[in-house]
C-alpha positions in Angstrom: 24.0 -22.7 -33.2 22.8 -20.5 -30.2 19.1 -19.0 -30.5 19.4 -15.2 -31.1 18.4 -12.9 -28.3 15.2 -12.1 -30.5 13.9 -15.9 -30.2 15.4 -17.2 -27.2 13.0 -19.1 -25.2 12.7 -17.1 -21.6 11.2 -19.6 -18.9 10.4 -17.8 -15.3 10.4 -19.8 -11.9 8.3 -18.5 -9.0 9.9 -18.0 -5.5 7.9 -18.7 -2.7 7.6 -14.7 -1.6 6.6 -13.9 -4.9 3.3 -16.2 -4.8 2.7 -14.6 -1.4 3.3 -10.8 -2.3 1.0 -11.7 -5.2 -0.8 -14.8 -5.2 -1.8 -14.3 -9.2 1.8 -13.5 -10.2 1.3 -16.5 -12.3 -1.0 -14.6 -15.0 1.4 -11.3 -15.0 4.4 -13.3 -17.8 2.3 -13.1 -21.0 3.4 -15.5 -23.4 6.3 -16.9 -21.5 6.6 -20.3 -19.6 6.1 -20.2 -16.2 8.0 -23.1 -14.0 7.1 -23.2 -10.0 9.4 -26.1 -8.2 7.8 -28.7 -6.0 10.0 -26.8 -2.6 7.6 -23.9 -3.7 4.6 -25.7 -3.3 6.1 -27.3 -0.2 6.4 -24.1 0.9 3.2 -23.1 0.5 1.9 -25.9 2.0 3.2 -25.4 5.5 2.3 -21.7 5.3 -1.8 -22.1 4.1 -3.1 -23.4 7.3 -4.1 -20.1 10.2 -5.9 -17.1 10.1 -3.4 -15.3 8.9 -3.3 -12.9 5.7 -0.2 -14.6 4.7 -2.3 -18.0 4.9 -4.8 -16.5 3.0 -2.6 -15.2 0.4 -1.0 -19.1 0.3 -4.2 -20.8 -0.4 -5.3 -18.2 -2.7 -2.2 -19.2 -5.0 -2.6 -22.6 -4.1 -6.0 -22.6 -6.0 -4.9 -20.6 -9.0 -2.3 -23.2 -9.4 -4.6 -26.0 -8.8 -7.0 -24.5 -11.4 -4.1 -23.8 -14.2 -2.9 -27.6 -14.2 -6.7 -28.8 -13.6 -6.5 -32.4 -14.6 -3.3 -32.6 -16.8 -1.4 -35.6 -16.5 2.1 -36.0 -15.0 3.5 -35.9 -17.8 1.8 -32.1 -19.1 2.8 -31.0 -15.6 6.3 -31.3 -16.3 6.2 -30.3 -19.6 3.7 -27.4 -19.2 -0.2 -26.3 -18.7 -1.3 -23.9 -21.1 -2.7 -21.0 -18.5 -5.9 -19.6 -19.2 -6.9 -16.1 -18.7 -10.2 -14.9 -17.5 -11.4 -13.7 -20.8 -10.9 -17.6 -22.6 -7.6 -16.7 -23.7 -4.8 -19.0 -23.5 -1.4 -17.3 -23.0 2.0 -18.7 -21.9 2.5 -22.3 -19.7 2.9 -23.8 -16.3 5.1 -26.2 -15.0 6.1 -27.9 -12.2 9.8 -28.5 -11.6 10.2 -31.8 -9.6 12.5 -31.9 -6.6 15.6 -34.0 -8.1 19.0 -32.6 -9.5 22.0 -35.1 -10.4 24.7 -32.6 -9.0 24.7 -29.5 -6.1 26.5 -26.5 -6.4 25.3 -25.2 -3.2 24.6 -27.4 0.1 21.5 -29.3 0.2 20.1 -28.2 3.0 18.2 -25.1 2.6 15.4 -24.9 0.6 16.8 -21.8 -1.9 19.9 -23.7 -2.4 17.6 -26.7 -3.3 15.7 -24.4 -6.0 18.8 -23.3 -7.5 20.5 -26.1 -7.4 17.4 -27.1 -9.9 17.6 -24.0 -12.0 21.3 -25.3 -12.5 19.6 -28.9 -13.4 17.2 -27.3 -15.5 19.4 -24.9 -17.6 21.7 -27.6 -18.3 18.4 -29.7 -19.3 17.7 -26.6 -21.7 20.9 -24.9 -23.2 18.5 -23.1 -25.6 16.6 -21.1 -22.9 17.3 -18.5 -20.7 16.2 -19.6 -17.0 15.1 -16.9 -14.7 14.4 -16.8 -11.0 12.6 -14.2 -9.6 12.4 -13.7 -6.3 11.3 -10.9 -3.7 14.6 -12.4 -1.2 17.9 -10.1 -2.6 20.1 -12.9 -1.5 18.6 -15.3 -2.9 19.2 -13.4 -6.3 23.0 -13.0 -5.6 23.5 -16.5 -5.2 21.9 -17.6 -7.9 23.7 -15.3 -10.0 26.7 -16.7 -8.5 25.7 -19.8 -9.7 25.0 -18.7 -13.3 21.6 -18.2 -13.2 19.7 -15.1 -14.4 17.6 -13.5 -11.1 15.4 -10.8 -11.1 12.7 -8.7 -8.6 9.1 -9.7 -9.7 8.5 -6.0 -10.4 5.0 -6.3 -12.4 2.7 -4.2 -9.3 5.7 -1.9 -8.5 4.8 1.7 -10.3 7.5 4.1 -9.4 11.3 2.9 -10.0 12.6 6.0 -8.0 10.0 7.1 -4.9 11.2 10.6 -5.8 8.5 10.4 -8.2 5.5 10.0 -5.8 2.9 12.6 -5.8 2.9 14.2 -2.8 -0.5 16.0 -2.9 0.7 19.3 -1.6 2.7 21.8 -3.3 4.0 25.3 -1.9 5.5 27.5 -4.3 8.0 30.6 -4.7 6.5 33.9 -5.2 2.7 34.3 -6.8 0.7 31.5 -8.1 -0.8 33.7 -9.9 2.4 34.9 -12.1 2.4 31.8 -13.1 -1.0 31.5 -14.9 -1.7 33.0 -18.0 -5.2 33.3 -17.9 -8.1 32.8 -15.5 -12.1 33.1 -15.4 -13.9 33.2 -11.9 -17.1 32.1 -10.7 -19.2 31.4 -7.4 -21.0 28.1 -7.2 -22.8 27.0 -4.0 -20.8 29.0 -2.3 -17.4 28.1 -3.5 -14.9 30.3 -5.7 -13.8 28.4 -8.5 -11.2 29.3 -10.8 -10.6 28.4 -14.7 -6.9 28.6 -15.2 -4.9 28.3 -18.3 -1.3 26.7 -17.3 1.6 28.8 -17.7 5.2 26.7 -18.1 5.7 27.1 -14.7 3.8 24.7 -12.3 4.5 21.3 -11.2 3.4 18.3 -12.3 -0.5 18.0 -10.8 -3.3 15.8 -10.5 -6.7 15.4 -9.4 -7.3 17.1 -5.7 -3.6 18.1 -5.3 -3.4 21.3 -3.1 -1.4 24.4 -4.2 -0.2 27.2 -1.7 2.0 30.1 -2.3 3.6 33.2 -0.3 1.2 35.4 -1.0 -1.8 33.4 1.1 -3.3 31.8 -1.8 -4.1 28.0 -0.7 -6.2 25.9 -4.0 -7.4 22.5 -4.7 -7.2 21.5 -8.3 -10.8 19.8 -9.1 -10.7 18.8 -12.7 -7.5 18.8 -15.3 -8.1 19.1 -19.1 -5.0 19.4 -21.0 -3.3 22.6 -20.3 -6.8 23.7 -18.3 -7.8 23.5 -14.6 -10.4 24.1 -12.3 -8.8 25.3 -9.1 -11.4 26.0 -5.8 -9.8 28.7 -3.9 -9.9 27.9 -0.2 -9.2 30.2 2.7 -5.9 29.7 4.8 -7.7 31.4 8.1 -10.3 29.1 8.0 -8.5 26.3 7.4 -5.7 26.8 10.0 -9.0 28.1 12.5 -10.7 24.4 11.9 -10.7 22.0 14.8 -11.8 19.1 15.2 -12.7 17.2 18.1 -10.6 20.1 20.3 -7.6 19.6 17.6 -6.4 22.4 15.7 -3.7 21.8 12.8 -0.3 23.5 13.4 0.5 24.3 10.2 -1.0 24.1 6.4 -0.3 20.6 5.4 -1.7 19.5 8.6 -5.0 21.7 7.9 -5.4 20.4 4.4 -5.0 17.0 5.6 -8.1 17.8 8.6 -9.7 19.6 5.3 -10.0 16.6 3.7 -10.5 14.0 6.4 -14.3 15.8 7.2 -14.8 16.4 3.9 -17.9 13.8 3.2 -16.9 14.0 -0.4 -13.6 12.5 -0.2 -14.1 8.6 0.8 -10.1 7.9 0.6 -7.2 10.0 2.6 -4.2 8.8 2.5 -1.2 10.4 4.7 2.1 10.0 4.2 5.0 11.6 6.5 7.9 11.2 9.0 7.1 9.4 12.4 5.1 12.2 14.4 4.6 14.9 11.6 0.4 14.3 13.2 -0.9 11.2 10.7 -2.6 9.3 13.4 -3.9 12.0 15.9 -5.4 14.0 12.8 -7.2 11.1 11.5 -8.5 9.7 15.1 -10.1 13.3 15.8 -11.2 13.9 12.9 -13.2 10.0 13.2 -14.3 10.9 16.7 -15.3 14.1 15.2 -17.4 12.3 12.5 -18.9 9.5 14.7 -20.0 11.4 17.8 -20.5 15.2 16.6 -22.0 14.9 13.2 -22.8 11.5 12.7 -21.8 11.2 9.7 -20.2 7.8 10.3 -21.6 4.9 13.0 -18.2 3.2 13.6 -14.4 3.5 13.7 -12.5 0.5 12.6 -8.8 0.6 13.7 -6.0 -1.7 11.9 -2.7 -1.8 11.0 -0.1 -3.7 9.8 2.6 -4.5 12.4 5.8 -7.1 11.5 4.8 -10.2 13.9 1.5 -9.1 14.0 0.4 -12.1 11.3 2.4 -15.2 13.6 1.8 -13.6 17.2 -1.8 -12.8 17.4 -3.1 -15.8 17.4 -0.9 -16.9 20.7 -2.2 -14.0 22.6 -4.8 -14.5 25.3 -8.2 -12.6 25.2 -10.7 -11.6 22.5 -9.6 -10.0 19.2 -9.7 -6.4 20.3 -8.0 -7.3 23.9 -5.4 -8.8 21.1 -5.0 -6.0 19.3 -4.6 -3.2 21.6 -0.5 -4.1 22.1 -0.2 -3.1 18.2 -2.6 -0.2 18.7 -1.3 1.8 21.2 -0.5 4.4 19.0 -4.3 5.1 19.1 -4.9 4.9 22.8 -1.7 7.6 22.7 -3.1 9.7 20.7 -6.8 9.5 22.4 -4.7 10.7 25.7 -2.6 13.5 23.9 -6.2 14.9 22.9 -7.4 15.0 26.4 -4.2 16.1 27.6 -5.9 19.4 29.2 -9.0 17.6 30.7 -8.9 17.6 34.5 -9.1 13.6 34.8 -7.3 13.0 31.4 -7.4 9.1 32.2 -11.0 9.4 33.1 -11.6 10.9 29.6 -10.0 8.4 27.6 -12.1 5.8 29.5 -14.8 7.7 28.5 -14.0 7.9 25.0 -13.2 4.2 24.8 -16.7 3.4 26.3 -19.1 6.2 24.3 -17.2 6.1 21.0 -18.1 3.0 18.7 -13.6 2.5 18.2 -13.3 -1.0 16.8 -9.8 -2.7 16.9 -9.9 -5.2 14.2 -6.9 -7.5 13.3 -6.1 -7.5 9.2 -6.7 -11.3 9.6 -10.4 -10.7 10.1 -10.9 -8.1 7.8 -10.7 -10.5 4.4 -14.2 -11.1 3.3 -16.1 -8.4 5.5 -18.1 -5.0 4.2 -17.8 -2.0 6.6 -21.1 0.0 5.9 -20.9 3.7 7.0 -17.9 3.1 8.7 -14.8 5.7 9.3 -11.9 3.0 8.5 -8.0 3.7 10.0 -5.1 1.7 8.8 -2.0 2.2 10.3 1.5 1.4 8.9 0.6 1.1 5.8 4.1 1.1 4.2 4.1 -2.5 5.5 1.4 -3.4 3.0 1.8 -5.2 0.3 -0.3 -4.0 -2.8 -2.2 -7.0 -3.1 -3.1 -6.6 0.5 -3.7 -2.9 -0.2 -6.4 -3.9 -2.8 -7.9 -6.8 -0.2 -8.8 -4.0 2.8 -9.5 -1.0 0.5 -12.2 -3.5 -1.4 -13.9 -4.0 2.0 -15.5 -0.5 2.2 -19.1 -0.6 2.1 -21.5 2.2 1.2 -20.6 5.7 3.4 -17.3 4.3 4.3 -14.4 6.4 4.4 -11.1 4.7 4.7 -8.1 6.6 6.1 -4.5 4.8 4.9 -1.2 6.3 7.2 2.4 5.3 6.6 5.5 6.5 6.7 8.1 4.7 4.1 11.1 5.7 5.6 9.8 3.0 8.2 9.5 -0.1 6.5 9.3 -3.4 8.3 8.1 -6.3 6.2 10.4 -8.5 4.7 11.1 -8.4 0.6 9.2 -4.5 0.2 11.0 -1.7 0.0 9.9 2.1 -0.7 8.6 1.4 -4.4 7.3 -1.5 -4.1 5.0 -0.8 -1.3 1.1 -1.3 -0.7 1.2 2.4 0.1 3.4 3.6 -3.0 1.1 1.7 -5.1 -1.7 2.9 -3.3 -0.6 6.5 -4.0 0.1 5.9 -7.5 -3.0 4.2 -8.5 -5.4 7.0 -6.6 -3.2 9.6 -7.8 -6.5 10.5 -10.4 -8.8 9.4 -8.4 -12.2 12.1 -8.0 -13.0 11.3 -4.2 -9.3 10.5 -3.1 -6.5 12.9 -1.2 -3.0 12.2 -0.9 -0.7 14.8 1.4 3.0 13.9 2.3 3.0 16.0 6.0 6.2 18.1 5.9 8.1 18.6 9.1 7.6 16.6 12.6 5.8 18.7 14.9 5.9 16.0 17.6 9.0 17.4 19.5 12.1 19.0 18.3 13.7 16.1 20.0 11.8 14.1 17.2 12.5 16.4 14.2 16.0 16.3 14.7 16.2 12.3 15.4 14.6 12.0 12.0 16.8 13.9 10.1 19.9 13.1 11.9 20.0 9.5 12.8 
């Protein structure tokens, strides 16, 4: 008789992406048995060896593996390791699935048809379990479900299932805030008007440093959420659109809040999100310059981003690591020529800049295992993250460090990520509460009209 749906036995096997978008997937199936197939591993193998964050990510996996089946015998590697957590605890099994299967429904001669032509080995092997594969490669997934076997997304760091639901940081609403608050208490402190707002029914969903604006001119920051109670600072909208910063002046108010927050000393993570040239990039690099050779309130600008090809290519490319980065980071070097635009010699300037300015092109490679201290960090593209990788650079910031993440997930390049599961929509989600963070979604791209229209017409 057939086990129940209750009590059948549920064994996942581990794709090659999955191990690389999250090199601990391993510990993220509780109770349930865990089977990686010696192509993974083979896999894995060919990819550890470089510089490369994808390298890393390999051995990193490698090792967990190694440490899981420590020194089991053959035979309790086939069968199954009981994994053990970091607190002691021992929870669910891995195994290896060898590289043998007594009949082929697909060709032998890629390496996913050779995995699920083993999943088809082992469910026969098994009749009592459910076999899953899950895999970050959608068509991978199709043909093993043509093939009978259950596939799914490994899904355990993706937040959001609809990227509707992102906070966006910034919300402009209809009419008078104020109409929709039923009471309030003000007070000054050190110089700020702060506000003590009971929530009507009204308002959108907020959080922590979201940034409310209505028609009236009222522009606040919400600072602290207690139940149905906020604490709202009031901010100016003259001031705010008036601000400049290394010559720059915002063009509208999402733009402002988003300077606002980048030279705010307070806030040690900005992250903006918005269409290709809504002003991400050249806010951030004058509000840096700004900070590094006005006020000194930072010593160094570390630029990086994440660029498809950027992993493989680099390490082909003649010259020192910043000569091999500047073909990724032109967008920089763009932008540090739009903001002399007006200067006599604009070239001239830029050298200038690039000589007086402490700007730093590192590659992601290089940026595993180092501590910026007091440093103004810039990562670019980071929709092309993944959120373990998110999680490696943010964890690099150092005392005074202020890192600055920009993407745009309409633009996503990286193979197996889409707009929810993301480095930067995890990112988001997981900062969304976060005391000294800022997210804005820019609205609108003020780049060209050319632009604005290509963006929402092709």
């Amino acid at each position: 008789m057939a086990a129940s749906a209750a009590t059948r036995l549920t064994c996942y096997v581990l794709d090659t992406n999955v191990l690389i978008h999250d090199p601990n997937a391993l510990l993220n199936f509780e109770e349930h048995p865990v089977i990686i197939p010696m192509t993974v591993l083979e896999e894995l193998d060919k990819l550890k060896s470089g510089n490369t964050s994808l390298a890393a990510d390999c051995r990193q996996a490698i090792r967990l593996i190694d440490r899981t089946l420590a020194d089991a015998s053959p035979q309790e590697v086939e069968q199954g390791v009981p994994i053990r957590r970091l607190n002691g605890q021992l929870l669910g099994s891995l195994a290896i699935l060898m590289a043998q299967a007594n009949s082929l429904k697909l060709p032998d001669n890629l390496n996913d048809n050779r995995i699920i032509n083993q999943l088809c080995m082992l469910q026969e092997q098994r009749p009592g379990a459910r076999i899953v594969l899950v895999s970050k490669d959608i068509n991978m997934r199709l043909k093993a479900r043509a093939c009978g076997i259950d596939a799914e997304d490994y899904q355990t760091d993706q937040l959001l299932d609809d990227i509707d639901l992102l906070p966006r940081g910034y919300h402009q609403l209809d009419g008078s805030f104020w109409d929709r608050v039923e009471k309030v208490e003000t007070r000054q402190q050190t110089g700020q008007t702060l506000h003590q707002l009971l929530l009507g029914e009204r308002l959108p969903a907020l959080y922590v440093n979201d940034f409310i604006s209505d028609n009236q001119g009222f522009v606040g920051w919400v600072k602290q959420i207690e139940g149905e109670r906020l604490l709202v600072r009031d901010l100016h909208r003259e001031p705010l659109l008036e601000r400049e910063a290394w010559g720059l002046r915002p063009r509208d108010l999402p733009q402002a809040l988003a300077l606002f927050a980048l030279l705010d000393p307070d806030v040690h993570l900005v992250n903006l999100t918005g269409a290709a040239g809504s002003g991400k990039t050249i806010l951030a690099l004058a509000a840096a310059i700004e900070q590094t050779m006005v006020s000194k309130q930072y010593r160094r600008i570390i630029a990086t981003r994440s660029t498809q090809g950027l992993d493989e290519d680099i390490g082909f490319l003649p010259g020192t690591e910043a000569e091999k980065m500047e073909p990724w980071l032109g967008a920089i070097t763009d932008n540090l020529e739009a903001l002399h635009m007006d200067d006599e010699y604009s070239g001239s300037s830029v050298e200038y800049i690039l000589d007086r300015v402490p700007l730093q092109f590192k590659s992601l490679n290089y940026i595993r295992g180092r501590s910026f201290q007091h440093s103004f960090l810039l990562i670019d593209e980071c929709q092309n993250l993944t959120p373990h990788q998110i999680k490696t650079i943010i964890t690099r910031a150092g005392n005074g460090t202020k890192v600055v993440c920009l993407g745009n997930l309409a633009q996503i390049d990286t193979p197996y990520l889409n707009a929810t599961s993301s480095g930067l929509t995890y990112l988001t989600e997981c900062f969304k509460n976060f005391d000294h963070g800022v997210h804005i979604h820019l609205q609108g791209v003020p780049r060209s009209l050319l632009a604005e229209y290509a963006e929402s017409h092709l």
